[in-house]
N, C-alpha and C positions, 0 to 999 in steps of 0.2 A: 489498521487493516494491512492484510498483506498487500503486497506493489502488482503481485495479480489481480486481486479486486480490482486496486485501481486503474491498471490497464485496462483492466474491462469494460469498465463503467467509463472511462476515458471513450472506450471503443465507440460504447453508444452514444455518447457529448456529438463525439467527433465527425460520428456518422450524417450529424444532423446540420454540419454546415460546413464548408471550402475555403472559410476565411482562417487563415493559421493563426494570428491572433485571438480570434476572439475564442478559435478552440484551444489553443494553448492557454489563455486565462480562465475559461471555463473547464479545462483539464484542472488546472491550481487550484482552483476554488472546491471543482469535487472532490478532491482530494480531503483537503480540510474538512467539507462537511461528512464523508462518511468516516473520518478519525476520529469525527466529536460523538462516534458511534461505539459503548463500548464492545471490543471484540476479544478480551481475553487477552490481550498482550502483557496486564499490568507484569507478572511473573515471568517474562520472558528474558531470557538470561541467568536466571536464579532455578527455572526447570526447564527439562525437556523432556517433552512428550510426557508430562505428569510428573518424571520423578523428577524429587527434588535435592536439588543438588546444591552441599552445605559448605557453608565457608569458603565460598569463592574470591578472589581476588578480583577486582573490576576487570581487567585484561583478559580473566579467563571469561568474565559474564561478557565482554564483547566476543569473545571465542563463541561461546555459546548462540548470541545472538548472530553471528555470520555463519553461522552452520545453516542458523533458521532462514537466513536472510538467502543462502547460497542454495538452499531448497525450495524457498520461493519465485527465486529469481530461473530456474530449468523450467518450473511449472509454467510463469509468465513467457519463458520463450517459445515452447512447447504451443501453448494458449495462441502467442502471434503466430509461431508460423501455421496454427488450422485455419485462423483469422483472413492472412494473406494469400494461404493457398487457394481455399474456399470463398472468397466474397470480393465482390468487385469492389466494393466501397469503401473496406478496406487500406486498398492503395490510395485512396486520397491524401492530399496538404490537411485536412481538417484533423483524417483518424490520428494518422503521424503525430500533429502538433499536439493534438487534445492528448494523447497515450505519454507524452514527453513532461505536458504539465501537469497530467496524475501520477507520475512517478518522481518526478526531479526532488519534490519535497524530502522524501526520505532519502534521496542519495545525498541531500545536501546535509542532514542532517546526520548521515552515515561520516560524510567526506569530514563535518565538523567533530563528530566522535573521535574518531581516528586522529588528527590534523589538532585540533583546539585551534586552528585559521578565524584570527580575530573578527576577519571582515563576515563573518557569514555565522557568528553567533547570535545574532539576531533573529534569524531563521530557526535556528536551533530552540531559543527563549521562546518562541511564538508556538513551534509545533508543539513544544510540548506542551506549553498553556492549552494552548488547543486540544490537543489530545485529554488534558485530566479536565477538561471541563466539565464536562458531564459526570467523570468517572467519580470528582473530588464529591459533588453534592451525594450523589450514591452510596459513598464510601466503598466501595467494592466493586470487582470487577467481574464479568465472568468465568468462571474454569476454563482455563485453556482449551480443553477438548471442546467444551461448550461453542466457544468462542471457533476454534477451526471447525464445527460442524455448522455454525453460522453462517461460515465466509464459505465454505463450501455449498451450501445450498445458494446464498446469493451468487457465486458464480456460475452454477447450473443454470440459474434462473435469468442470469445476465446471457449467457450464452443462449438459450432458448431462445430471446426475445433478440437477437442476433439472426439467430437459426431463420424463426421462423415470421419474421417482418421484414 
């Protein structure tokens, strides 16, 4: 999923309690369970925005994916600050912590891409297992476009239930 969803969904964890902890582990945890959700990312690096783009070298498919990453990440900031301007709840220790442990996964997983930092390849082994588990029994992933009209409706719908509770 993009790190917008899971800001979002963090948003709502986090709404629902004060304790930094237990919203920053249950931030972690959501994270994992809506990655074990496929959303279209299997091809990401290899296309963008559908077309598909041949013979790339790994360096340029991380090119590719921090393009997507660096589109994701305006939208997520874009997303907090209507979050912080708009809702008192918001500024809580819970939204904060919970929004930190539905994101930190893929940046760690980012930081290990870039880096090959021995100690945090673990993390890296894990998301991904995580991530193809579902996808591996499926064999297949959704089309990209499929898959960002997905995560866009879910964040409509995540923002509503924000909006309006």
């Amino acid at each position: 999923m993009f790190i917008t969803i899971h800001a979002a969904a963090a948003t709502l964890i986090g709404a629902q309690t004060d304790n930094a902890a237990i919203a920053f582990g249950l931030g972690v945890v959501s994270h994992f369970i809506l990655d074990m959700i496929p959303h279209g990312d299997m091809e990401l690096g290899k296309r963008f925005f559908g077309l598909k783009i041949s013979n790339l070298r790994e360096e340029n498919k991380l090119k590719t994916m921090a393009l997507y990453g660096s589109m994701d990440a305006c939208t997520m900031v874009l997303l907090l600050v209507f979050l912080f301007k708009n809702f008192d709840f918001a500024r809580s220790d819970g939204v904060s912590w919970a929004i930190i442990g539905g994101i930190l996964p893929d940046f760690l997983v980012g930081f290990y891409q870039l880096t090959k930092f021995k100690y945090i390849k673990w993390i890296y082994k894990f998301h991904h297992w995580n991530h193809f588990l579902i996808l591996n029994k499926l064999k297949k992933d959704l089309p990209i476009k499929y898959g960002i009209i997905m995560q866009a409706t879910v964040l409509v719908a995540i923002v509503c239930l924000l909006y309006f509770s």
